[in-house]
C-alpha positions as CSV (number, residue, x, y, z in Angstrom):
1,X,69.6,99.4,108.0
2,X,70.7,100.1,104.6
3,X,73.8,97.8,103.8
4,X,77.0,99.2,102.1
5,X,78.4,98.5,98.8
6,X,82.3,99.4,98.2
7,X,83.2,98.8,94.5
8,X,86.7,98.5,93.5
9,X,88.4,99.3,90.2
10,X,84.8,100.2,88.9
11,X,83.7,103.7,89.4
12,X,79.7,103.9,90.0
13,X,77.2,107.7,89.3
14,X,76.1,106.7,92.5
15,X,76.6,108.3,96.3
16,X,75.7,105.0,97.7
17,X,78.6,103.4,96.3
18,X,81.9,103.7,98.2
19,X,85.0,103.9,95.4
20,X,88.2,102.0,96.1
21,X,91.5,102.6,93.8
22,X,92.9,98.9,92.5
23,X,96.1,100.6,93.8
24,X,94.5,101.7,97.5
25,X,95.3,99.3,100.7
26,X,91.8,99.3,102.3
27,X,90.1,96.8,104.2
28,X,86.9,95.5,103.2
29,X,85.9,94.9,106.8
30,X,83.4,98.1,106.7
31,X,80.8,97.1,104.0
32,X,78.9,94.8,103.7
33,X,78.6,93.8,99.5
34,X,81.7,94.3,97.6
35,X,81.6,94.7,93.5
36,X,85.0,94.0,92.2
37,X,86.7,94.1,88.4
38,X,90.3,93.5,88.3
39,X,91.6,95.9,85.9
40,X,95.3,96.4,86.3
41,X,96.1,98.5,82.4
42,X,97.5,101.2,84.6
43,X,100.5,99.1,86.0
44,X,101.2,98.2,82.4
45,X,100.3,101.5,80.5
46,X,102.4,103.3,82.7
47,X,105.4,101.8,83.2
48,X,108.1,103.5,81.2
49,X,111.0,100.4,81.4
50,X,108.7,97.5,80.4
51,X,109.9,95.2,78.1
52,X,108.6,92.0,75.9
53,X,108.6,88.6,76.9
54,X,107.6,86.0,74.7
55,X,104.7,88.3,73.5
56,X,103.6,89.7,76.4
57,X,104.7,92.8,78.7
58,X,107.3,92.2,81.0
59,X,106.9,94.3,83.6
60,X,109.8,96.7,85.5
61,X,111.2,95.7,89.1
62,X,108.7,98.2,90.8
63,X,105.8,97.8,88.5
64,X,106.3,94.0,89.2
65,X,106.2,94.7,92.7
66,X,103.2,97.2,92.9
67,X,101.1,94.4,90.7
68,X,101.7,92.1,93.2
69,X,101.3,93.5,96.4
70,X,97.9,94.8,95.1
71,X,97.0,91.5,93.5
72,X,97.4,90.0,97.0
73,X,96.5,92.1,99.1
74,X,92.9,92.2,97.1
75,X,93.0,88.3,97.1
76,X,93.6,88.1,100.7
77,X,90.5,91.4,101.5
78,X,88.1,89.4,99.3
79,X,88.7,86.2,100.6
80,X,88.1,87.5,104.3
81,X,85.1,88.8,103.2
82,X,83.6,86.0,101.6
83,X,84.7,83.8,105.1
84,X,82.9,86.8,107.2
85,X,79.7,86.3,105.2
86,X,80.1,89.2,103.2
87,X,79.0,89.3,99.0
88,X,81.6,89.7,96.7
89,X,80.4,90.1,92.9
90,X,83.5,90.1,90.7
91,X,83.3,90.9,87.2
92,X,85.6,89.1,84.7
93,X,87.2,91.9,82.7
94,X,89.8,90.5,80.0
95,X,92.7,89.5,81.6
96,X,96.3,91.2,81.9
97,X,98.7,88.5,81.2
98,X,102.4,89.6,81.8
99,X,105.9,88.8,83.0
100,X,106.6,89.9,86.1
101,X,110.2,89.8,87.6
102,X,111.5,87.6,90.6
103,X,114.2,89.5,91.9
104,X,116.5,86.6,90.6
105,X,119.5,87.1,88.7
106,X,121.2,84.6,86.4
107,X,125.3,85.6,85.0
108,X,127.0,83.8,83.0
109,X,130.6,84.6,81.3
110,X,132.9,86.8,81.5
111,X,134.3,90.2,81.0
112,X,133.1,91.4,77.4
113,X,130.8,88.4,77.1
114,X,129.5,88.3,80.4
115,X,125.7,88.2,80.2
116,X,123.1,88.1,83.1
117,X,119.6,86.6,82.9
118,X,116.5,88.3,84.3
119,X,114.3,85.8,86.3
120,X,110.9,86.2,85.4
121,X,107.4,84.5,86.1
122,X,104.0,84.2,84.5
123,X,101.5,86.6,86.1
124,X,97.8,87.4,85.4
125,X,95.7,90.1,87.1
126,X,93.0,86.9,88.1
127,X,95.5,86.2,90.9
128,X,93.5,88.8,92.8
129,X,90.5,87.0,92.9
130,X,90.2,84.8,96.1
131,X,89.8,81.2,94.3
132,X,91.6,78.9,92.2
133,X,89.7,78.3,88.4
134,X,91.2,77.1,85.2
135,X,90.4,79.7,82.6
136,X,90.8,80.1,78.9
137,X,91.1,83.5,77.2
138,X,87.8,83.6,74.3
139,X,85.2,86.4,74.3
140,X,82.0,86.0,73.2
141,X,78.2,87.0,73.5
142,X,76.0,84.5,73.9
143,X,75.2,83.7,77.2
144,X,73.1,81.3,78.9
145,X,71.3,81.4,82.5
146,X,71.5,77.9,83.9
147,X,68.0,76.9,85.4
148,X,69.1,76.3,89.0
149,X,70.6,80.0,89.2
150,X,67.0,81.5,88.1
151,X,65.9,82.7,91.2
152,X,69.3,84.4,92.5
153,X,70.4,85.6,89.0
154,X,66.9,86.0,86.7
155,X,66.4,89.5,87.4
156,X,70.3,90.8,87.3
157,X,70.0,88.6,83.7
158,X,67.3,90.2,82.1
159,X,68.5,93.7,82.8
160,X,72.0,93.4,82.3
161,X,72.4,90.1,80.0
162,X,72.3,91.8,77.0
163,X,75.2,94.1,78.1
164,X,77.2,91.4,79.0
165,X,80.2,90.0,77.4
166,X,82.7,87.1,78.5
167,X,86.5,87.1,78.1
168,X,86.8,84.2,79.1
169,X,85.6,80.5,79.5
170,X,85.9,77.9,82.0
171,X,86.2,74.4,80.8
172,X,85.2,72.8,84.5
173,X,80.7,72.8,84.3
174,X,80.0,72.1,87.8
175,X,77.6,72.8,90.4
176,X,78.8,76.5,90.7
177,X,78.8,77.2,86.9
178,X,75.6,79.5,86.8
179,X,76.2,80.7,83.5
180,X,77.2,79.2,80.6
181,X,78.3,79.9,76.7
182,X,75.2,79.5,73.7
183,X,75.6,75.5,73.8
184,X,76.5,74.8,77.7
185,X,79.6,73.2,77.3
186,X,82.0,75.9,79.0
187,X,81.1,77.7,81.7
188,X,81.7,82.3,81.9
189,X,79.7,82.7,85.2
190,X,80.3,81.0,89.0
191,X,78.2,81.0,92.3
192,X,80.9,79.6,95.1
193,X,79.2,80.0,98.1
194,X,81.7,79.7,101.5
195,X,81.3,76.1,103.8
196,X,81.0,77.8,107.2
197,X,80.0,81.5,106.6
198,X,76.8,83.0,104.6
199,X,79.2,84.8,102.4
200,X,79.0,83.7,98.2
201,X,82.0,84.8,95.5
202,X,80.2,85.4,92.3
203,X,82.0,85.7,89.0
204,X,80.1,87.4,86.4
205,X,80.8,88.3,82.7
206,X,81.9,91.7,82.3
207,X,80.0,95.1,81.2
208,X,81.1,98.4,80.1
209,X,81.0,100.4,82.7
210,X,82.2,103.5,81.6
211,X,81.3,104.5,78.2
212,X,81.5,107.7,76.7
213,X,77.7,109.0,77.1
214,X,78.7,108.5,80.9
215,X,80.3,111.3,81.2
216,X,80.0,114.8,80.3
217,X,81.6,116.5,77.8
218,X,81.3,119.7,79.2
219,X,84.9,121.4,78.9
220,X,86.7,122.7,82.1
221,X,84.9,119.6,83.4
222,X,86.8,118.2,86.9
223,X,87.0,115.0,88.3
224,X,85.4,116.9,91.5
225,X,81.9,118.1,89.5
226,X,79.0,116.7,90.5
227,X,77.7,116.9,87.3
228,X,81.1,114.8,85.8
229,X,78.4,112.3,85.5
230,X,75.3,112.4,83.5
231,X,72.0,111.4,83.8
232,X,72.1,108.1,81.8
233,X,75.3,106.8,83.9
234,X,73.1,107.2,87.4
235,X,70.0,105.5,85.7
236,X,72.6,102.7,84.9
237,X,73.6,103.0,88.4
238,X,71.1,103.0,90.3
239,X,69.7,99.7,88.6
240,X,72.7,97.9,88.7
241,X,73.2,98.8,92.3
242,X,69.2,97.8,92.9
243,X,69.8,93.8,91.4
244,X,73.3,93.4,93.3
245,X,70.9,94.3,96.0
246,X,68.4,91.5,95.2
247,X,71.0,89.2,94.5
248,X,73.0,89.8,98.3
249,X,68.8,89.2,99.4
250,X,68.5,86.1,97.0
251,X,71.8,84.2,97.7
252,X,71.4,84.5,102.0
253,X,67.8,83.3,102.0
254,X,69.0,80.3,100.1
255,X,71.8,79.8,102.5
256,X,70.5,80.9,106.0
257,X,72.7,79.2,108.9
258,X,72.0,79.4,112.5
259,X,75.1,81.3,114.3
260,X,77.0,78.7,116.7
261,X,75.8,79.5,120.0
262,X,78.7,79.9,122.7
263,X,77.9,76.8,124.8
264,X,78.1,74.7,121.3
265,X,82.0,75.4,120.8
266,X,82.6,74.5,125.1
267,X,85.2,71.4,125.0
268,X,82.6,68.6,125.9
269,X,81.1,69.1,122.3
270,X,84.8,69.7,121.0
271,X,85.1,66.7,117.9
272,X,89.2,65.3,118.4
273,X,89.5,66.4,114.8
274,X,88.6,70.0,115.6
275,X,91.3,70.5,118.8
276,X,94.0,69.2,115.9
277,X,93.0,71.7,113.2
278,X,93.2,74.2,115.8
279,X,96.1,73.6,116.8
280,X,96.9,73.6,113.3
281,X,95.6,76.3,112.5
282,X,97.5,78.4,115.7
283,X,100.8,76.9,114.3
284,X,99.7,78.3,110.8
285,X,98.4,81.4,112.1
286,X,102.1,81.9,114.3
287,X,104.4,81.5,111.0
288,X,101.5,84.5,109.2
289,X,102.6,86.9,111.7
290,X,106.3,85.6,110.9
291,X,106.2,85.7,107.2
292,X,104.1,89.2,107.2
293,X,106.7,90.7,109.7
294,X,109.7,89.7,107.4
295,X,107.5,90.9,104.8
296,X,107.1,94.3,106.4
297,X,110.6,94.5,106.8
298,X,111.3,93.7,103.2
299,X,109.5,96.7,102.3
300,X,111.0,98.9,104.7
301,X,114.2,98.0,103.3
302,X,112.8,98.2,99.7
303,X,111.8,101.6,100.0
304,X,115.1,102.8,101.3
305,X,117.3,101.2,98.3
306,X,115.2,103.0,95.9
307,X,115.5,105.9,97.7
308,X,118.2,107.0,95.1
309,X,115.5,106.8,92.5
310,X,113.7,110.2,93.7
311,X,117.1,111.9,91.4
312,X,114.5,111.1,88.7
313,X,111.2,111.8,89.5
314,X,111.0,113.7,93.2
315,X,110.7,117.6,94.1
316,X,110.9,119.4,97.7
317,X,112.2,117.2,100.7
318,X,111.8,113.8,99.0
319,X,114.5,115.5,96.2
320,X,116.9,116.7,99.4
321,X,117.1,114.0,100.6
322,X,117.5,111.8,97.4
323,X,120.7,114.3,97.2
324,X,122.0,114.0,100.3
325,X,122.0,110.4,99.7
326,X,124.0,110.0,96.6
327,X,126.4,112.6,97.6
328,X,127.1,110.7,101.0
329,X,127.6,107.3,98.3
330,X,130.0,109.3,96.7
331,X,132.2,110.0,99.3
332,X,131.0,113.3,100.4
333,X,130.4,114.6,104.3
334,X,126.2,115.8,103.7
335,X,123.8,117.2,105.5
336,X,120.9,119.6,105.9
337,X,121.5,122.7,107.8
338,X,118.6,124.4,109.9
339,X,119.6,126.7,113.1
340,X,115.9,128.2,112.8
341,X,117.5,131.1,111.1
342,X,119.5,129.8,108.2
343,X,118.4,126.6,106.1
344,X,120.3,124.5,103.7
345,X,119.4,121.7,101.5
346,X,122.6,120.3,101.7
347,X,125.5,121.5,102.9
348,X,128.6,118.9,102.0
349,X,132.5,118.5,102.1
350,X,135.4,115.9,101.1
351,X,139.1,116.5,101.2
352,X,138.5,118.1,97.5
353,X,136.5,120.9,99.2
354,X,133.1,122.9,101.0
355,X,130.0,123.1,99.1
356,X,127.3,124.2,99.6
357,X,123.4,122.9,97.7
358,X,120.1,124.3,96.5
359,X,117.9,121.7,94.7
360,X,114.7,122.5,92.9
361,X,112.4,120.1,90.9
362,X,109.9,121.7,88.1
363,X,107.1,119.2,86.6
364,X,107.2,120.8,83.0
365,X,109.8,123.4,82.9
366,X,113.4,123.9,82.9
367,X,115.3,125.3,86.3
368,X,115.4,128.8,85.9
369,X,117.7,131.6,86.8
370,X,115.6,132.7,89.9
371,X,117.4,129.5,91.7
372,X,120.7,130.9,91.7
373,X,120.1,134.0,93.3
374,X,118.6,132.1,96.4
375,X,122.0,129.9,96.1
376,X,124.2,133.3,96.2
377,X,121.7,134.5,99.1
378,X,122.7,131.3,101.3
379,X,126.3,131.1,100.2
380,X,126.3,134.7,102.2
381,X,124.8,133.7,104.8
382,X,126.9,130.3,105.4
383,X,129.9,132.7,105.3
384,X,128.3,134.7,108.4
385,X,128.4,131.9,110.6
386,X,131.5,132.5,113.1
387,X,133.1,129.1,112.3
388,X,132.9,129.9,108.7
389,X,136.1,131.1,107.1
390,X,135.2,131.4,103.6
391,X,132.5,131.0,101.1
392,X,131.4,127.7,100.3
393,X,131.4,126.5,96.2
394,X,128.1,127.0,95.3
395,X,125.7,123.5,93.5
396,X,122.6,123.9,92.0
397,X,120.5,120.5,91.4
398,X,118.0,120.4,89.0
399,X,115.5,117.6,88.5
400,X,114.1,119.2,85.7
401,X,110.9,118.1,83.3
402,X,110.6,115.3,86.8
403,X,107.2,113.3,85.6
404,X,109.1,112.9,81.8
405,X,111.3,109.9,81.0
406,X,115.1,111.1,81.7
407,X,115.5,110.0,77.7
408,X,112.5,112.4,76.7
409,X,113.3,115.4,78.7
410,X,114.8,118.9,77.1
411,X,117.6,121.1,78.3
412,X,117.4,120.9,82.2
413,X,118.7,124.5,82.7
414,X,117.8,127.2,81.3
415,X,120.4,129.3,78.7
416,X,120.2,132.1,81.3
417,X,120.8,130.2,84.5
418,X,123.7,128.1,82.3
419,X,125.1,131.3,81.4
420,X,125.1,133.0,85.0
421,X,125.9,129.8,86.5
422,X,129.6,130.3,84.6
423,X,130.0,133.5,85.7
424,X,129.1,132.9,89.2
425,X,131.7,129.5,88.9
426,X,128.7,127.8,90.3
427,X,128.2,124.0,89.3
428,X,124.9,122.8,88.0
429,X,124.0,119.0,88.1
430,X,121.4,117.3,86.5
431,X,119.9,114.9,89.4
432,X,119.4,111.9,86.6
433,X,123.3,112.3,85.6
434,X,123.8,111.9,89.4
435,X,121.5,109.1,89.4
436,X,123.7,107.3,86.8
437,X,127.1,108.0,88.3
438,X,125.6,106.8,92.2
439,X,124.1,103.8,90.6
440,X,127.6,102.4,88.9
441,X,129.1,103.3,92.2
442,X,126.7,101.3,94.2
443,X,127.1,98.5,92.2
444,X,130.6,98.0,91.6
445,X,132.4,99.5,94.8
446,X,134.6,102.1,92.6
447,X,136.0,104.2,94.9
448,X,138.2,105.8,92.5
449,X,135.6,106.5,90.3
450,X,133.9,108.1,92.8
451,X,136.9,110.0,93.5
452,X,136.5,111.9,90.1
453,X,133.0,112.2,90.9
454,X,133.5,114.3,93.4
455,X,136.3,116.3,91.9
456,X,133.6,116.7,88.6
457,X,131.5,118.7,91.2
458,X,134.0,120.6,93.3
459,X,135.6,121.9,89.8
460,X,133.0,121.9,87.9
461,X,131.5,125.3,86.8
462,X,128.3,125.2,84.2
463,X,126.5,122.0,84.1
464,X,128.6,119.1,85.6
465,X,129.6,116.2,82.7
466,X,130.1,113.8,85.0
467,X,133.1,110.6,83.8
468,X,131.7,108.1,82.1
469,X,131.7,104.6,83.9
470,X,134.1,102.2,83.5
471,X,131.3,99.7,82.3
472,X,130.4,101.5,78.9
473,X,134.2,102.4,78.5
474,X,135.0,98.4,78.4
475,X,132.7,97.8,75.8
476,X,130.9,94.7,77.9
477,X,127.2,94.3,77.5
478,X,125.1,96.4,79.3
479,X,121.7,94.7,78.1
480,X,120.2,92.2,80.7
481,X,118.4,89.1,78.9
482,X,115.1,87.3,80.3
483,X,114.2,83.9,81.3
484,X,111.0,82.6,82.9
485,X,111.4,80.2,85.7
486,X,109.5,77.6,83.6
487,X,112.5,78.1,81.1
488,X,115.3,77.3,83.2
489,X,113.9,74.7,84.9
């Protein structure tokens, strides 16, 4: 039976190559070789609030968090399969070395000259690979097959030696070093093989995998084409698939065990040292399930404190709901309304008065006149329900230009809609500027603030100028510094 190969972050011309997204959650547990590159640029590349650190990127609160979770969760599928007997081939792509933040906050001062420290740590995208190496960053070319590895690596080598580069070296030359730089004395290539299982973890120099004459350049050209791909990226393909292949073969006939039969693990054959580690290992096994639970639970509650967020960047249900949030932190009585005849994307009160809001999120475009006639259209029919005495103030949000930085983004209403908006006394508010206003609330418990909040949207007619917090009225710093760990400590 043919085996299967999944490849992750590397994307193969080849239908017997099963593609995995850096950024996907799979297991690993259905194939049978894995080809790996950890190549994390998109964490970095799109992550519109990183900073500098020192030199490098330092990395927003959810960017942080994403790199993480996908480094370990790739450190911890890898690692399983290497203990199952699995092949993992991992190819060392230049590093991404960056700041990534703790979640840990440092203040110090007061009032105008109170300052607060960002907690930040070392990261680098080689945490995803399942062991521990000292590594220095240093490309070169020349590379050297050590004489031991010939039979598992001489074939890959001679194909694919001469399209190899290294990004980095490894000082420790050791039994696994199966590559080495021109004069041997730093090592750019490991075999580790696992102590129980047939399972091997090779790190190889890298390759460039996708270069240009890969791909067509045939316009109206989709990612869904089968012909995205040409001919000379499945020749490449199919070779390189064919000597990971010979490797897998190479590296279990060297390191053929016999599978424990069942009577061999019965307690009369049971070493003391073995009961202990077991129990060990239960205990360690116990506070896992612990520690993943409460990390589970972190996430769920994660997820709902950046709920807010979706005023920036969310459309449709994800937007209503966004809504309904930061009007409830503002002091307002929200809600959907559905009776299966009439629906409302929020329908919300205070003692300052009834309202009643349509929300609509455009990718590229401003919100457009067309919204406010469906807002008039469910004012009138709110006013036909029987416990309805009178027409509700009519809000238009508008998350307009969404997948555009809130710095970058134009007009978020239209002249026409601005215009009608007036003469409809109709309020229009800019999700973001809500964002801003639920945010200082949130933070600093203002509840009077919040008070002229909500008396900015009950009055308000045209687009909604929310006050501006008490923070930036003060004059105190608003600018957060950064420390590492190894800074402070």
């Amino acid at each position: 039976m043919a085996k299967k190969i999944a490849s992750v972050g590397i994307s193969l011309a080849s239908d017997n190559v099963d593609y995995i997204d850096f950024n996907d959650r799979a297991s690993l547990l259905d194939w049978d070789i894995v080809i790996f590159r950890p190549e994390v640029n998109e964490f970095i590349r799109y992550d519109y609030k990183m900073s500098e650190y020192q030199g490098k990127p330092c990395l927003s609160d959810g960017n942080s968090f994403a790199l993480k979770e996908a480094c370990d969760h790739w450190r911890r599928e890898l690692g399983e399969a290497v203990e199952i007997g699995k092949t993992v081939i991992a190819h060392l792509c230049k590093p991404a070395e960056v700041f990534v933040q703790t979640g840990q906050k440092k203040t110090s001062g007061t009032g105008k000259n109170q300052k607060v420290t960002r907690i930040v740590d070392n990261f680098d995208s080689y945490c995803s690979i399942p062991v521990d190496f000292n590594w220095h960053v240093g490309r070169g070319r020349e590379i050297v097959l050590r004489p031991e590895y010939q039979e598992v690596l001489a074939s890959y080598w001679r194909q694919f030696g001469p399209l190899s580069n290294y990004e980095v070296v490894i000082p420790d030359i050791d039994k696994n070093a199966c590559l080495t730089t021109k004069h041997g004395d730093r090592a750019v290539g490991l075999i580790v093989g696992h102590q129980i299982s047939n399972g091997a973890l090779l790190l190889l120099p890298d390759m460039d995998f996708a270069p240009d004459h890969f791909f067509s350049q045939e316009e109206d050209q989709t990612d869904e084409d089968d012909d995205l791909f040409t001919a000379d990226a499945r020749t490449f393909a199919a070779s390189y698939i064919d000597e990971v292949m010979a490797i897998d073969r190479a590296l279990r006939q060297g390191a053929e065990r016999t599978s424990e039969p069942g009577w061999a693990n019965a307690t009369d054959y049971l070493l003391s040292a073995e009961g202990e580690l077991q129990q060990e290992l239960l205990r360690a096994e116990e506070a896992l399930e612990q520690a993943q639970k409460r990390k589970e639970d972190l996430k769920a509650a994660l997820v709902e404190a950046g709920e807010l967020r979706g005023l920036l960047y969310e459309s449709g249900k994800p937007l209503e709901a966004a809504i309904l949030k930061a009007l409830r932190i503002l002091g307002f009585s929200a809600e959907n309304y559905d009776d299966g005849k009439s629906e409302f994307d929020a329908v919300f009160s205070s003692p300052e008065g009834r309202l009643l809001g349509e929300a609509e999120g455009k990718d590229t475009k401003a919100i457009a006149i067309s919204k406010l006639r469906q807002l008039a259209m469910n004012i009138h029919e709110d006013l036909e329900r029987d416990e309805v005495s009178k027409p509700a103030k009519g809000v238009l949000f508008g998350n307009a230009y969404r997948l555009t930085p809130p710095s970058e983004r134009s007009e978020p209403f239209t002249e026409k809609c601005v215009t009608s908006a007036k003469s409809q006394s109709v309020a229009l508010i800019h999700t973001p500027d809500l964002f801003a206003v639920c945010r200082y609330v949130i933070e600093s418990g203002d509840t009077e603030f919040a008070t002229k909040c909500r008396e900015a949207v009950v009055h308000g007619i045209g687009l909604v100028a929310f006050p501006e917090t008490p923070t930036a009225d003060a004059g105190q710093a608003t600018g957060d510094e950064i420390a590492s760990n190894e800074s402070l400590s």
